[in-house]
N, C-alpha and C positions, 0 to 999 in steps of 0.2 A: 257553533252551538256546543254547551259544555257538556249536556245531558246532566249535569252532576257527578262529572267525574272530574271536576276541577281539585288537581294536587293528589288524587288519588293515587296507590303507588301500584303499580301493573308489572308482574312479571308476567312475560310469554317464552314459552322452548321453542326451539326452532323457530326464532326472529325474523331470521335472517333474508328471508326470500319467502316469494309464495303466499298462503294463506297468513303466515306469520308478520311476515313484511306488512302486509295490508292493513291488519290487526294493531299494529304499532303504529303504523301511522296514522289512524283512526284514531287511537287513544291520545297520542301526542297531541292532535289535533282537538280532542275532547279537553284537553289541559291538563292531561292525567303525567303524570312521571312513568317514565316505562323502562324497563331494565329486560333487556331480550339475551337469551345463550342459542347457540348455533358449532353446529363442526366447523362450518368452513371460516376458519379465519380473512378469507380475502372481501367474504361478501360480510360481514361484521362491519370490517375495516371500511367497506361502502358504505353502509346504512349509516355509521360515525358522521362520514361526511356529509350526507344530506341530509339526515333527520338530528336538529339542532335538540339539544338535552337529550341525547337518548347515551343509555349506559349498559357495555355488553357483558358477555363473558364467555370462551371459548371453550363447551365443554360436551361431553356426551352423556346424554340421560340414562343410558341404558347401565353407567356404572355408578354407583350410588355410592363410589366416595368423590365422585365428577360434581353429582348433585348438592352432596354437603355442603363442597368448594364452590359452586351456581350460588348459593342462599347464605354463605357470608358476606360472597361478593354485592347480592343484589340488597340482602339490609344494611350493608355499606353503604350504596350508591343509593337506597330510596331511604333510610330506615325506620323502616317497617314496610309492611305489606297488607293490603288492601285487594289485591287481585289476583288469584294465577291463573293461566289458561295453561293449559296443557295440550300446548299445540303439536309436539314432537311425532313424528310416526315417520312409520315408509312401507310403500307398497309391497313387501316381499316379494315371493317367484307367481309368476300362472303358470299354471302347470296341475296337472288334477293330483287330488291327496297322496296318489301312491307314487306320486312321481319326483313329489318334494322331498329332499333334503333333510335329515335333522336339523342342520345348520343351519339353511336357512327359515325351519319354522322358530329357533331357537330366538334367531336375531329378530325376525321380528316382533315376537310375543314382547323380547326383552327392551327392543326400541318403545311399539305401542304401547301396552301395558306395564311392564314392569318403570319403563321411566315415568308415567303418570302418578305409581303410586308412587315413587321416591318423594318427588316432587312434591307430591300431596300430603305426605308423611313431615315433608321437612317445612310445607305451606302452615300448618293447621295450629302451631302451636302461637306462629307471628300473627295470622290469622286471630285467634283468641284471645290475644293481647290488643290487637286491634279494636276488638270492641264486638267484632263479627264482619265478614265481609263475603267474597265471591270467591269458591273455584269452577272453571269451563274445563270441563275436559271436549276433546276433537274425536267426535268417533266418526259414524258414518251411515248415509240407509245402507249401506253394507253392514252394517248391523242390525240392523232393523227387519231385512229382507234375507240374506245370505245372498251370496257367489258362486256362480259355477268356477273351478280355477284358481279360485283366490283362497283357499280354507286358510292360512296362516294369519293372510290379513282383517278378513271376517273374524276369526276367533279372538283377536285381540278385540277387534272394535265392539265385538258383541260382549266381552268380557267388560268395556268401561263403562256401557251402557250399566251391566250391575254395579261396578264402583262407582260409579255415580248416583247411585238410588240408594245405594248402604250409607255411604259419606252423607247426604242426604238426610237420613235418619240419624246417622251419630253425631252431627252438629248444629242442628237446626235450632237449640236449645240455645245456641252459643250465638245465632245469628248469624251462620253462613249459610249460604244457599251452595246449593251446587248442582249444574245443569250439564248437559252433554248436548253439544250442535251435533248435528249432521248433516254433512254437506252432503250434496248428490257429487257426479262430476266436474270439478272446478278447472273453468277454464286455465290452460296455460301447458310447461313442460313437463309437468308429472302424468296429468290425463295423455298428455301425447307418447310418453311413455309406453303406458299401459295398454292404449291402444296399440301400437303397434308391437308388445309382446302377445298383446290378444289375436292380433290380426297374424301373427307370425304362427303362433300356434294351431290355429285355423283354417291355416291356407289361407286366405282371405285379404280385400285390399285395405289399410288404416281408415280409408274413405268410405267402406262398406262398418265396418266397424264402429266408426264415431257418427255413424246416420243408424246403426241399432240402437246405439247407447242413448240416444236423443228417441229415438221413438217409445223407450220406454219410460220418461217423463207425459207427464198431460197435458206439460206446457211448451212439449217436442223441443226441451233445450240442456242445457248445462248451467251453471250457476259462474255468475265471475266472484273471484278476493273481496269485492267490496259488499256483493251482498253479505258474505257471513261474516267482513267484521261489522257491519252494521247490525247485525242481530248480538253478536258479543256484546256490542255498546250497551244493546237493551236490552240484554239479561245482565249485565254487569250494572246498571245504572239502579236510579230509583224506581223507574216506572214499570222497573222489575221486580219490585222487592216481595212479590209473594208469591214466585215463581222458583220452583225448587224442586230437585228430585225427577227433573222432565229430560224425556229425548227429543231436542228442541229439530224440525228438516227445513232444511236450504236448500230446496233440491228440483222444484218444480213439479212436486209430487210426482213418485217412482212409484209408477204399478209395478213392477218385474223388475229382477235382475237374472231374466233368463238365458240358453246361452242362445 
């Protein structure tokens, strides 16, 4: 199924693995051209080898002359642009507000947010040459709810939730949409992470922890990679095209993120 993204040209950040991985190979799969960056060179260097036409670039968002170098590379490899998602992020520390780090609220505000807007920044203008198209930014019902423990990574994802609704407004005229997913819990090593820095700070065992995190869904679950690239598809596609400016949840509806 093409959805209508047959040839489209798709950048995603953080390609490489994870929710990003899944997203690429959905869109490959849609017929779309996909250009993904990632830190890790080794898992790049995998996805090369099984996802046939896919084009990378080794870079970190969080440095916006990384990002410049990302967006010559990727209208090289597509040219032009049709899509970005603004998949990049990382969970920063748990640990309650007074306990964090400058450092690391620093790094993550500048992972989440500040690489979405690089990215965005350097998307908007191939974008508008384009004719009009899509940017996805990655937030989270961590934004939508807040976090006990998490205040770095909350505040980022609460932050793109407004740069998604501003961008919204600034180019709508132009014919791009721009929407914000939110995943709930995605299955896999990052949730396993998290839990077990939850369950560490807690006392607690990871197995009492990822049966809280599930009871606070209404569908008593977690979401897998293919649910949310399947909603990427259809906000990116046409049978989204009058969807804009929304915080789209993947999440199995989250009443609570208590602790």
């Amino acid at each position: 199924m093409s959805h209508g993204l047959t040839d489209k040209r798709v950048l995603i950040t953080a390609g490489a693995s994870g929710l990003g991985r899944a997203m690429a190979a959905a869109f490959l799969a849609a017929g779309a051209r996909v250009h993904i960056c990632d830190l890790d060179k080794t898992t790049l260097s995998a996805c090369q080898e099984t996802m046939r036409g896919l084009t990378t670039s080794q870079i970190d968002v969080a440095e916006h002359e990384a990002v410049e170098r990302l967006f010559v590379d990727a209208e090289a490899a597509l040219g032009g642009l049709d899509v970005l998602i603004n998949n990049a992020g990382i969970a920063g520390p748990t640990a309650l507000a007074e306990d964090c780090s400058p450092p690391d609220w620093s790094r993550t505000l500048e992972v989440n947010l500040n690489g979405a807007f690089f990215c965005a920044r350097q998307a908007i203008p191939l974008l508008k040459l384009a004719g009009g198209g899509v940017i996805l930014n990655m937030s989270s019902t961590a934004g939508l709810h807040g976090c006990p423990q998490r205040a770095p990574y909350v505040a980022s994802k609460w932050a793109l939730i407004g740069l998604t609704k501003t961008l919204a407004m600034e180019l709508g005229s132009f014919g791009i949409r721009v929407n914000a997913i939110c995943p709930g819990s995605v299955e896999g090593p990052r949730i396993e992470r998290v839990i077990a820095a939850d369950a560490a700070s807690r006392d607690r065992t990871p197995e009492e922890i990822r049966m809280h995190y599930q009871s606070q869904t209404s569908l008593r679950c977690f979401v897998s990679a293919e649910d949310v690239a399947a909603t990427a598809l259809f906000l990116a596609s046409p049978a989204g095209r009058r969807i804009s400016g929304q915080a789209v949840s993947v999440d199995g509806h989250t009443e609570s993120l208590s602790l």
